[in-house]
N, C-alpha and C positions, 0 to 999 in steps of 0.2 A: 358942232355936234359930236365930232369926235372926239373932242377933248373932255365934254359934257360923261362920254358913256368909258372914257377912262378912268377918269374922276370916281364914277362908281364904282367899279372894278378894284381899284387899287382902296377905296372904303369899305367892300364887302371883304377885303385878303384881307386886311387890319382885322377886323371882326371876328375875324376864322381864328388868325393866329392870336387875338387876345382869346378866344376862347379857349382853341388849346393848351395856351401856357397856363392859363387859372386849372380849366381840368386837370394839368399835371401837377400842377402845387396842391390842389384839392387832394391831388389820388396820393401824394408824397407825404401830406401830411396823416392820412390815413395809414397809411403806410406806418407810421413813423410811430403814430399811437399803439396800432396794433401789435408794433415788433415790444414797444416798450409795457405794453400787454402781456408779450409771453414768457418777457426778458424776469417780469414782477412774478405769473405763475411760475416759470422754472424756480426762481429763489425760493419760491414759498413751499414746490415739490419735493428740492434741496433739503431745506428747514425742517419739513416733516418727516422725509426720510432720514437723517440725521437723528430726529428723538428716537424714530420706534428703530433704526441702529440702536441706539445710546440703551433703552430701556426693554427691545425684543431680541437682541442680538443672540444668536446660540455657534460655537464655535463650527460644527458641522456643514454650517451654511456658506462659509468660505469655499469649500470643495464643490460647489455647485458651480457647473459652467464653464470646468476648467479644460484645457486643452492639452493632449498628451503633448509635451517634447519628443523632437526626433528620436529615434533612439541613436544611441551613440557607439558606436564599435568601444569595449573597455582598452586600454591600452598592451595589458596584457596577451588577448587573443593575438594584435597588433603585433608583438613583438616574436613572441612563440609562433613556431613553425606548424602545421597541421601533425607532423609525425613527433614533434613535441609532447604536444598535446596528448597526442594517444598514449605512449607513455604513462603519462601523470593520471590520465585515467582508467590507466588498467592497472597502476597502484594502487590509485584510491578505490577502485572498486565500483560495481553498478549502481549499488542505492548510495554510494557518495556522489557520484558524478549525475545520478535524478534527481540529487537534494541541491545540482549547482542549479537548475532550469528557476529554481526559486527564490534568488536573488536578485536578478534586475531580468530585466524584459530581451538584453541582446544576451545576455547568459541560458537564456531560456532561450530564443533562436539557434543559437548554437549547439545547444543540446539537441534540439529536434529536428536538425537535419546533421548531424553527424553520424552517418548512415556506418562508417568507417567503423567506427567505435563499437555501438551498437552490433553490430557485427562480429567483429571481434566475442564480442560479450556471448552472445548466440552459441556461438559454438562453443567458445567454455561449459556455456553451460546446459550443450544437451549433448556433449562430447559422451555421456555416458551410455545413451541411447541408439546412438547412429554417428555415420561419419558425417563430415564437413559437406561434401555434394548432396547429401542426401537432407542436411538442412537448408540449406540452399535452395533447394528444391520445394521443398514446404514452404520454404519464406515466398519463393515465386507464386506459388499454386493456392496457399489460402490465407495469405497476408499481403498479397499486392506488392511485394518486392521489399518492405520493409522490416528491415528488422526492429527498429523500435516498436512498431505494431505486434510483430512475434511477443519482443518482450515480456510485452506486455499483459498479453491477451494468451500465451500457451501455458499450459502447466508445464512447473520442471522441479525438480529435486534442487532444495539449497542447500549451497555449501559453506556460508558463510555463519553460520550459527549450527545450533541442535533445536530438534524434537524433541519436547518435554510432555510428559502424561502425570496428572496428579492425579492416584488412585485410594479412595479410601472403602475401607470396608468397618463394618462393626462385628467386636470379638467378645463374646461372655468371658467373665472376669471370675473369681475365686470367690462363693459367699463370704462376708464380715458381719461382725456383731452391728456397724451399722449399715452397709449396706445388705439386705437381701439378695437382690438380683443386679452384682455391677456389672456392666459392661466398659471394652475398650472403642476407641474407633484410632483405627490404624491408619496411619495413613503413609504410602510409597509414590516412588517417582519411577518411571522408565524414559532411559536417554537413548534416543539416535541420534548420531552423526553419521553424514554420509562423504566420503571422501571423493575429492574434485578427480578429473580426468577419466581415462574406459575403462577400467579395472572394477566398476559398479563394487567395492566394496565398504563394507560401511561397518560404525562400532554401536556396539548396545550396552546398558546396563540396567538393572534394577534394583533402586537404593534407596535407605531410610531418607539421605541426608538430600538438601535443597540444591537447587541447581546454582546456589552461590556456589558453593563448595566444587558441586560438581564439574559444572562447568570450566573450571580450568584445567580438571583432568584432560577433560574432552578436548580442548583449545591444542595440547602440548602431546602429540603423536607418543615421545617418548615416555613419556609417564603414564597415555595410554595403554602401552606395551608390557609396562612392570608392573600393572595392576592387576592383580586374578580375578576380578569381579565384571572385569571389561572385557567384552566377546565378541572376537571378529566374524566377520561374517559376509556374503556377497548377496547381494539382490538382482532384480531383473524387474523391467517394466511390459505390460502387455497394458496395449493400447497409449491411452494418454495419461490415463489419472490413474489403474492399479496394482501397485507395487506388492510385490513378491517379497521380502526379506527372510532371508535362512542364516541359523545361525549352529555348528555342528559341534558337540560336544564330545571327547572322547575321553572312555573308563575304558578303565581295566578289564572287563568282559563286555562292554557291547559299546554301542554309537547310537546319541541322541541328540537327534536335528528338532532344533526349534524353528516352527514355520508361523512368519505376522503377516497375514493377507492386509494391506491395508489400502484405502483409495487415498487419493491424494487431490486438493480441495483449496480453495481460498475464499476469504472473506472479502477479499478488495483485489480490483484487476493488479494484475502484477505482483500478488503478493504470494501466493505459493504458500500457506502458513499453518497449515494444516493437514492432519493424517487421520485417518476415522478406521479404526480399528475394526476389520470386519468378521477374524478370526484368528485366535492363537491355536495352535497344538501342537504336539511334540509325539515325534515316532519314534521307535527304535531300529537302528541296526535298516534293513531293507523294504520296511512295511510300505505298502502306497499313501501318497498323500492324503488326505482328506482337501479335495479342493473347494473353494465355498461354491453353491450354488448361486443361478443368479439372480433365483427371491432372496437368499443371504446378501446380495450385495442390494438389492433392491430397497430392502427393512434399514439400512444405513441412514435413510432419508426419513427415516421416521421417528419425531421428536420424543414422543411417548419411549418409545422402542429403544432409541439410547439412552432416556433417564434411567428405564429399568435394567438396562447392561451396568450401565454405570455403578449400581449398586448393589450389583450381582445376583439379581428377583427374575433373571429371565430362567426359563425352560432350557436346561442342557442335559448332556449325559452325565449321571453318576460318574465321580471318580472313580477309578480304580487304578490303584498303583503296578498291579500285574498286568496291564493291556497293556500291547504294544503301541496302541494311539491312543493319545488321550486328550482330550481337548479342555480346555480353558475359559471358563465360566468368570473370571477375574481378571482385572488387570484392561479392560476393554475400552477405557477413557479414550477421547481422542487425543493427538499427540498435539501441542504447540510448538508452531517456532519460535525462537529468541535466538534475536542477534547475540554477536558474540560482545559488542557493549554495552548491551540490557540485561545482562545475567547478573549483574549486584543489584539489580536497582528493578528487576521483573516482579509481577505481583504474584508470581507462583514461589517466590520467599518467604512467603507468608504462613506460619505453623498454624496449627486446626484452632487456635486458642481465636486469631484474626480471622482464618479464612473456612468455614469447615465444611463447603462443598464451592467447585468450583467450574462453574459453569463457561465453555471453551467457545460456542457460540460459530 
């Protein structure tokens, strides 16, 4: 009997295990179809992606999905010492050493926490205004301790180019047998330079000739100096943006101070590039100034109100050459900066024939 009910036991485990090995060669060969199934679809998703490559491809499509590289320390930084550096960048100067942040991605790092430099910079360039603590001081209180934020974001007087003003006026001309009524249209330049360090002085001039020409005078102090048409003069700043410019002339029987109220303005952070003329006039000998009011400096911002300065249609006082003040109805264009190697190659070279109004913007 027991050998009877082993008998079946050891017949029904035979039956199990033929059944499981068939199930596992059944599920393998499924298996085996299905891989060789997806092995057929990838060739063929291969095959199709390969034509519309071949036939859709557009070079732009490569930059898709790429991955930055580390950045790399350049070897240079690597080798130069940090007090190296500072050096070389107080050679090259502030907008050479903003123009290195745009070169690679660690040139840029390094620009923007070189707090060192920056600093440096600062004080150069508001050395005319206040002392060193007292920039320091500003930089803590409304820039968060940066100076490259300062930079960036204060207005300052630059010293590395001039202020140029292109002024034109129209002048009736001499009847001819063919013209009746000709006219001229004149047109002049007025230059500032303003000289680096606390001595707040600075040069002016106003000339037929383009600031190609001029501009080297300006560059070269000494040739400044032997020119009779070039006129020294000191300024003074109140508040942030309006600069004071005097310029003092002396005759033979009396003294005439020329006074340019003018604000000071930019079109892009950091650039400082602008001066908006907001009153000329000249006194003699001891008379009070005429200081602009501050709907005079108000009307500055009104676009109307400078085309009509510009072409001299505004409302002023009759000249008279026997007053002891006389103000200046002319001449009232804003000023431009131009670096000192954009003066051959600036679009204010331009004679009335290319450019015959010029709009400062």
């Amino acid at each position: 009997m027991r050998n009877r009910i082993n008998i079946k036991t050891k017949h029904r485990l035979s039956i199990r295990r033929r059944y499981a090995i068939s199930t596992l060669r059944s599920s393998s060969r499924r298996a085996t179809s299905s891989l060789h199934g997806v092995a057929a679809m990838s060739a063929g998703v291969a095959i199709v992606a390969h034509i519309n490559t071949q036939l859709f491809w557009r070079p732009w499509l490569e930059l898709y999905d790429r991955r930055r590289a580390p950045c790399e320390v350049p070897a240079v930084l690597e080798a130069l010492g940090a007090d190296i550096l500072s050096v070389v960048a107080h050679y090259a100067g502030p907008r050479a050493f903003a123009r290195l942040a745009c070169t690679c991605r660690a040139f840029n790092a390094f620009v923007s926490r070189a707090e060192t430099i920056w600093r440096t910079f600062c004080f150069e360039a508001f050395a005319h205004r206040e002392e060193p603590r007292e920039t320091a001081k500003t930089c803590a209180e409304r820039f968060g301790g940066s100076y490259r934020y300062m930079w960036k974001l204060r207005l300052r007087l630059r010293t590395d180019g001039i202020y140029c003003s292109r002024n034109t006026y129209i002048k009736p001309g001499t009847k001819t047998p063919t013209d009746s009524v000709p006219v001229h249209l004149v047109c002049y330049y007025r230059y500032f330079r303003f000289l680096p360090g606390r001595g707040s002085a600075f040069l002016c001039k106003t000339s037929p000739k383009t600031i190609r020409h001029e501009g080297k005078l300006f560059k070269d102090l000494a040739l400044a100096a032997k020119d009779g048409g070039t006129l020294h003069g000191c300024y003074s700043i109140d508040g942030e943006n309006r600069v004071h410019c005097e310029v003092l002339r002396i005759n033979a029987t009396s003294t005439t101070s020329t006074h340019f109220f003018t604000r000071l303005r930019e079109t892009k952070p950091g650039a400082s590039n602008r001066l908006d003329v907001v009153k000329i006039c000249l006194v003699d000998d001891e008379e009070p100034v005429p200081i602009p009011s501050e709907e005079n400096w108000i009307e500055i911002d009104d676009e109307e109100h400078m085309y009509r300065r510009t072409l001299g249609v505004v409302p002023a006082d009759a000249y008279d050459g026997s007053s002891a003040v006389r103000n200046s109805n002319r001449g009232l264009n804003t000023l431009v900066f131009v670096p000192w190697e954009e003066i051959n190659t600036h679009e204010l070279n331009k004679g009335v024939d290319e450019l015959d109004y010029y709009i400062t913007g």
